[in-house]
C-alpha positions in Angstrom: -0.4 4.9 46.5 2.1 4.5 43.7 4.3 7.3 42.6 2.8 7.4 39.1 -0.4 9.4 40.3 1.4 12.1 42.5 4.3 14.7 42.0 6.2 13.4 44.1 7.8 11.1 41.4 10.7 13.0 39.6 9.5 12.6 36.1 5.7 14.3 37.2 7.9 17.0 39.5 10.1 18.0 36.4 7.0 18.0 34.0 5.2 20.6 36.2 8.2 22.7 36.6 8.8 22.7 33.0 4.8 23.4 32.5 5.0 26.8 35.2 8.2 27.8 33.7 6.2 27.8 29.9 3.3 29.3 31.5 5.8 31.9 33.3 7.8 32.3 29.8 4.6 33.2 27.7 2.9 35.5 30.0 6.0 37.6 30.3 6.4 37.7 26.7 2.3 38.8 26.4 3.1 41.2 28.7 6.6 42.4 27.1 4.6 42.6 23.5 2.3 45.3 24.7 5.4 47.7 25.2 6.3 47.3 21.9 5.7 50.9 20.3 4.6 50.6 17.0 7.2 51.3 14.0 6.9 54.6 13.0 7.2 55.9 9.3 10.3 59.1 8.8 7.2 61.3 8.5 5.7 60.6 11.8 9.4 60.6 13.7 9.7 63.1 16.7 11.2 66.7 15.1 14.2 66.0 17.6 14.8 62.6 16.4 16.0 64.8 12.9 19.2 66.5 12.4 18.2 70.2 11.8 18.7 71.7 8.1 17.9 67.5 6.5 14.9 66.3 5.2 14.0 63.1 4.2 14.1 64.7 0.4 18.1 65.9 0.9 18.9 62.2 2.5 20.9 60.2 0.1 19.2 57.2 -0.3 20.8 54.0 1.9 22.0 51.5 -0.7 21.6 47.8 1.7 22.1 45.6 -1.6 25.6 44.5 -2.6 25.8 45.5 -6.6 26.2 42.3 -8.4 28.3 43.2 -11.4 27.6 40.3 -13.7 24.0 39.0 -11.9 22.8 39.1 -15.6 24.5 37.0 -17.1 22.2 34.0 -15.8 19.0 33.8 -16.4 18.1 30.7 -14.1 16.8 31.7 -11.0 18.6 28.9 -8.6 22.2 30.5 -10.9 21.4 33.7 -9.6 20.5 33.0 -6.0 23.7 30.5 -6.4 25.6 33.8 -8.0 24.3 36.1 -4.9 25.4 33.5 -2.5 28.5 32.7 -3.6 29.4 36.4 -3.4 27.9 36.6 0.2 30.3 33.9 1.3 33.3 34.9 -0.2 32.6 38.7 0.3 32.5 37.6 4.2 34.8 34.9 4.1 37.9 36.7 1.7 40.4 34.6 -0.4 42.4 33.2 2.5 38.9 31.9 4.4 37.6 30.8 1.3 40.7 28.8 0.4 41.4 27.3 3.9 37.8 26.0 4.0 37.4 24.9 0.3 41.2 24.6 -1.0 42.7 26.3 -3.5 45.4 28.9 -3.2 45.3 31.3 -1.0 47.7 33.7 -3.5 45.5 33.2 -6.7 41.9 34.3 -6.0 40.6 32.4 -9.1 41.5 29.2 -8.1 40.0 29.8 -4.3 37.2 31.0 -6.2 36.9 27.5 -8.5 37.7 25.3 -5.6 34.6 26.8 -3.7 32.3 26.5 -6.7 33.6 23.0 -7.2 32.8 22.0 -3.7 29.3 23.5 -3.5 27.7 23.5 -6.6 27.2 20.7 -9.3 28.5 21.3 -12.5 25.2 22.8 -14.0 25.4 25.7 -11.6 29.7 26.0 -10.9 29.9 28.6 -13.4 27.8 30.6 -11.4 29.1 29.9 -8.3 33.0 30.7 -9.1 32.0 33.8 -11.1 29.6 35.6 -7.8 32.8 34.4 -5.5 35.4 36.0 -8.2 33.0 39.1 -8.1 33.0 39.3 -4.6 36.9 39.0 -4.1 37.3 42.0 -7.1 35.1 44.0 -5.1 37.4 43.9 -1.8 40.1 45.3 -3.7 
């Protein structure tokens, strides 16, 4: 008999081993999916899982989107998602991380701001680029 046929040859051994450990890897996860307690809406929450005296009605509401303060000032859909990632990056990233990566001086956000535009974005969309980076490094201050 020829190795080809059987497990004992390496390459049939290490197929099988990666085939259990699949097997293994999705039954666990099956089995891990059926804990999973369904998400729960404020309403239905435990009355311990509330701090006393709040209801959902005194909560301030959780603001999770960054303000853009000059988002409408383009119009072009792929300008304003270039606008809102420009300030992403350069919110997360800051002046110095902006111009160490992209150039530009680390002293004058402006020209961080224009060499990261530059670099990225094609002239039809710079403009929006450098002006959601500029917005972003106004903000942190």
């Amino acid at each position: 008999m020829n190795g080809t046929t059987r497990f004992t040859s390496r390459r049939g051994l290490r197929l099988a081993i990666a085939v259990a450990a699949l097997v293994f890897l999705l039954a666990s996860l099956c089995d891990a999916g059926q804990e999973i307690p369904a998400s729960r809406s404020p309403s239905q929450q435990p009355t311990g899982a509330r701090s006393a005296g709040a209801t959902p009605s005194s909560l301030p509401p959780i603001d999770t989107e960054p303000r853009y303060p000059n988002l409408s000032e383009f119009t072009d859909p792929f300008d304003r998602y270039v606008y809102k990632t420009a300030y992403s990056d350069c919110q997360f990233l800051g002046v110095g991380g902006i111009a160490d990566a992209y150039g530009g001086n680390r002293e004058d956000s402006a020209s961080a701001a224009r060499s990261y535009a530059s670099f990225l974005y094609g002239a039809q969309h710079q403009e929006a680029g450098f002006q959601g980076c500029l917005d972003a490094f106004e903000a942190e201050t």
